[in-house]
N, C-alpha and C positions, 0 to 999 in steps of 0.2 A: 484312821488307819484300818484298812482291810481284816478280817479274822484271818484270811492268808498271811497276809502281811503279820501279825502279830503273832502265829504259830512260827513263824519263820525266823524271830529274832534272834541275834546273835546269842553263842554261849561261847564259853571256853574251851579252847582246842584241849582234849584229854589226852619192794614189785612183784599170777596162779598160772601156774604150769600144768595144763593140761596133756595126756599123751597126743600126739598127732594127730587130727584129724584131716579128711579132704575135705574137700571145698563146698561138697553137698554131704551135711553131717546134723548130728542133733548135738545140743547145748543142755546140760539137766543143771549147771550152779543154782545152787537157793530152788531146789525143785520148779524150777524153769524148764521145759523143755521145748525145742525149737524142731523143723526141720530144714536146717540152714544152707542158704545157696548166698556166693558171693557174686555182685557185680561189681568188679573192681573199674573205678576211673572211668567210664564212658560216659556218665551222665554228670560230671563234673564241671565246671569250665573253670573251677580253681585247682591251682597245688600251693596246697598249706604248707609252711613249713616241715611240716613232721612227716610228709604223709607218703609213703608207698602201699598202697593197699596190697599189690601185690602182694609182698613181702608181710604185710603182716594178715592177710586173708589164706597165703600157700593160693590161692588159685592160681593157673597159669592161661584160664580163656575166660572170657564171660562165660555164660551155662547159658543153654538152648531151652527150650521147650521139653526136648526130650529127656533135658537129666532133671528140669522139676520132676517127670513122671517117673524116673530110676529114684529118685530120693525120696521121694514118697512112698513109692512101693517097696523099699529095703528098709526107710522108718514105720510103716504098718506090720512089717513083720520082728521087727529089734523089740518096738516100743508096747507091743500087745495091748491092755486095757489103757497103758499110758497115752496112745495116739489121740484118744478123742478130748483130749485135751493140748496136745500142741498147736502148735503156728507154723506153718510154711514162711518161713522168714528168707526176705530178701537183704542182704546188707551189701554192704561199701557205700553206703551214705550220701547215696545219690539217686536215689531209685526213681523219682518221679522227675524228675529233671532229665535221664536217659531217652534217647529216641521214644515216641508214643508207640508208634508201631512192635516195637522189642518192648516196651513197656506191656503192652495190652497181649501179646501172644504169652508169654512169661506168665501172665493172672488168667491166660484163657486155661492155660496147663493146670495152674494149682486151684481155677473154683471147684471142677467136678469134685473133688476131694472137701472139700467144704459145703457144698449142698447135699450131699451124700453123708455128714456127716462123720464124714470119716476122722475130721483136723476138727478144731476148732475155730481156726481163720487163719487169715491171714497177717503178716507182720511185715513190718519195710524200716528203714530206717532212710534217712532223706535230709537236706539244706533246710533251713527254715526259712530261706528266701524262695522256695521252690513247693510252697505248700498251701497254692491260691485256691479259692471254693469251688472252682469248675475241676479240678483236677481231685478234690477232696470228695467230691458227688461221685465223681466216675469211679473212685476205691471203693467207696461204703457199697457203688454195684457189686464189686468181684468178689464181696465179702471181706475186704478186706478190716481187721479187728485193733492190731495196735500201730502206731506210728512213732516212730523214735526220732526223735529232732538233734541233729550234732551241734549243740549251745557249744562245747569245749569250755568258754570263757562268757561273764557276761560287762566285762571290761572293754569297752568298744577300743582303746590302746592296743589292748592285747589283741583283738580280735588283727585289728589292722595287721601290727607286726610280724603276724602270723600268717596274711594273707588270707583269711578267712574266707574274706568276703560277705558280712554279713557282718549287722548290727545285733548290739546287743538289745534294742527295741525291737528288731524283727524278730529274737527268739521269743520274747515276750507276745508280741500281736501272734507271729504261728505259732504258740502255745496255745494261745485263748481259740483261736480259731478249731485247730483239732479235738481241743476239748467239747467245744459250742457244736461240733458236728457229730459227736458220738462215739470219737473214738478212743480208745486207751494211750494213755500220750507217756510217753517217754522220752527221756531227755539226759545226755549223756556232756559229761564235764570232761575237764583236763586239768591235770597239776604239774607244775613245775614248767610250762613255756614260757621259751623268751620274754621276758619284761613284766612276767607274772611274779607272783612271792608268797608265800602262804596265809598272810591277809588277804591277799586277790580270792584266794583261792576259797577260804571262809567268805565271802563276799558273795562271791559265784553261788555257792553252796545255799546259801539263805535267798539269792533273787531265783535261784530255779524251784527252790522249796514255796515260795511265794505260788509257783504258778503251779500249785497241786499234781505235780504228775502224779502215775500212780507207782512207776517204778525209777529207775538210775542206773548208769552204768558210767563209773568212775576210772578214769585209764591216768596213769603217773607217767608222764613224757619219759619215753624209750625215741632214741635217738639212731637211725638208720642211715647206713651208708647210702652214699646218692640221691639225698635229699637234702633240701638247704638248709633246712638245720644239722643235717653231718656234715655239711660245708662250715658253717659256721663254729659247728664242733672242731675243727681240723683246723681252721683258721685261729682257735683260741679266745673266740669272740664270745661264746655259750659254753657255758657247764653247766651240766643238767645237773638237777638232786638226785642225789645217790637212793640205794634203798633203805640206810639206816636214817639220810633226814624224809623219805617220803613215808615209810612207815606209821609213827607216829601221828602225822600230817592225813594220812587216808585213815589209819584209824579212828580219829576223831570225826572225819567226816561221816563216815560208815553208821559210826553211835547219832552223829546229827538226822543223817535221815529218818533212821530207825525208829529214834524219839518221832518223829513227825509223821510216823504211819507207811513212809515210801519205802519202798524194799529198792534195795540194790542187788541187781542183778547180774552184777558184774565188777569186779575188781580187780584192776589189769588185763595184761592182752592177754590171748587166747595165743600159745606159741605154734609156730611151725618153723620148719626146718630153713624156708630163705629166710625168716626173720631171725633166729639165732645167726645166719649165714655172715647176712648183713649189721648184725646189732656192734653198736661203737660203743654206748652210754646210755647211762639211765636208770633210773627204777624198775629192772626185770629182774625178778627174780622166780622158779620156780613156783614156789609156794606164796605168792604174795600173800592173797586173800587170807590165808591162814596164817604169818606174819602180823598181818593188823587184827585180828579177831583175838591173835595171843597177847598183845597191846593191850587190848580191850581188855582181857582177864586178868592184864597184871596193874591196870591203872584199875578197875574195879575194887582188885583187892588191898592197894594202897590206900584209896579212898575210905576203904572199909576199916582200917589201923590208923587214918590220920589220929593224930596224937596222942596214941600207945607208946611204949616205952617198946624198942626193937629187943626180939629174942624168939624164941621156938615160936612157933604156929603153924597149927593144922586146918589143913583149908579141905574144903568139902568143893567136888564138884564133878557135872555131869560126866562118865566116863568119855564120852566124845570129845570131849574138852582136855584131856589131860596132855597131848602132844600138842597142842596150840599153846599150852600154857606153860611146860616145860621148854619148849621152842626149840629150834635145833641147836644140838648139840647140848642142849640143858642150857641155853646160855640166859635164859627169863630167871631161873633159879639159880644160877650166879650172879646173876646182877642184884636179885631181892639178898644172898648174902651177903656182897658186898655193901648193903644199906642197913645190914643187921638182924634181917629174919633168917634164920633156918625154917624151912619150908618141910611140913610133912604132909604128902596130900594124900585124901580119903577120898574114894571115887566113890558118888552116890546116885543113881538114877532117880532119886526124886528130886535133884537139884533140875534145874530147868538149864536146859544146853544155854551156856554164854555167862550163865552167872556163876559167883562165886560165895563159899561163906568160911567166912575165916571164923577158928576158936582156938584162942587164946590159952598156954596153956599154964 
């Protein structure tokens, strides 16, 4: 067995609302920052079930050359010292598959800004059928720095019923391949599709951990009108997981990465306005990320009382922490009543943000 492979073993499982953004905007979650442009659907030649980029990108054109050079010039002056460390990131998940020509003008806009030091590179997210070595040579020219692979699923079932198009061995070969070339590889999951389960989903989670990326970005099926999955929502055929079973379920993945050194970069969609327009079902909820993060702090601190006898306790923790952990509406701290603790919590800045320490009183 591999040290990947055996970092990656199974453990036990323990929808973020950002304001509006346009379409050429920057990303800071988990001090990330991007300067992001969408290209929606042209370099595709599939539709997944789930997928209206439009609707979930707000773009309504691909971007030209000229708004790489408006998006950079408005993030050099937003991001000040922060710029020489972001990415010109390209997304809708098809980048290197789109015309070459609109490919190569698109990277001619964002290298100045990269040789120049002004960025730190570049970022794309792309097919992992569409990530062969002559086209991985021609990025590492533009400067191009990370590459995101859309795995979703690595259940070749799932993949199908979804229309992927793509094996779950080609996530795995374009995995090793981007890594073997130099670049920072990233790799983005799905929960709750069609004919998936949250075993799959644990599953998925350990075969992409196997393949070292260095980051994640986990999305819980949200369900849009005028796509075959809001077909098959309306037909009765699919019910997505809600947000009170995907919660849980992405919280535990979140702590799975974590333990394994990968940062996750993302948890849930990023909202705009046609995707609320269009949303039928699903795992969205505003605050997802911070929903599972308060998971995180109430499965910590049960952990931390397994076989106590329930009654008062004062819990100690980071002040950042305390509205993830009260959760809205206080509903974290009625549930813990309901099991028997009255909860008094002590905000401490030497707790480390995400933990917690219960004393017993």
């Amino acid at each position: 067995m591999s040290s990947g492979t055996a970092r990656a073993r199974a453990r036990r499982p323990r929808n973020r609302w950002l304001p509006r953004k346009p379409s050429s905007s920057w990303e800071n979650e988990v001090k990330h920052a991007n300067i992001a442009l969408f290209v929606p659907h042209i370099g595709c030649p599939h539709r997944c079930s789930f997928c209206d980029q439009n609707a979930i990108s707000g773009a309504e054109r691909p971007p030209e050359p000229a708004d790489v050079t408006a998006a950079c010039e408005t993030a050099l002056q937003s991001l000040g010292s922060r710029a020489a460390e972001a990415e010109i990131a390209f997304f809708g998940g098809s980048f290197t598959a789109i015309d070459r020509g609109y490919m190569l003008r698109l990277l001619d806009a964002a290298r100045p800004y990269v040789r120049a030091g002004k960025v730190r590179g570049i970022r794309l997210s792309t097919r992992p059928d569409a990530v062969e070595p002559e086209v991985l040579s021609l990025l590492r020219e533009y400067g191009v720095t990370t590459i995101e692979l859309g795995a979703q699923s690595m259940d070749d079932r799932v993949l199908a019923l979804n229309g992927r198009g793509h094996t779950a061995d080609q996530v795995r070969r374009a995995a090793c391949r981007v890594r073997e070339m130099g670049f920072s590889l990233g790799l983005q999951m799905m929960t709750g599709l069609p004919g998936d389960t949250p075993e799959g989903a644990w599953y998925t989670a350990r075969e992409l951990a196997a393949l070292s990326p260095a980051e994640v970005r986990i999305y819980p099926t949200v369900v849009l009108d005028g796509t075959r999955m809001g077909k098959w929502y309306r037909q009765g055929i699919y019910q997505p997981p809600g947000v009170r079973e995907s919660v849980p379920l992405c919280a535990g993945l979140l702590e799975f990465f974590e333990d394994q050194g990968i940062r996750v970069i993302r948890l849930g969609l990023h909202a705009s306005r046609s995707l609320e327009e269009r949303l039928l079902g699903g795992a969205y909820h505003p605050a997802f990320r911070e929903l599972c993060e308060g998971e995180l702090l109430v499965q910590r601190l049960l952990r931390g009382l397994a076989g106590r006898v329930p009654g008062p306790v004062t819990v100690r923790l980071n002040p950042r922490d305390r509205s993830k952990f009260t959760g809205p509406h206080r509903q974290n701290l009625t549930r813990l009543a309901e099991l028997g603790w009255q909860v008094t919590i002590r905000e401490d800045t030497e707790i480390p943000a995400g933990q917690i320490l219960p004393e017993l009183e």
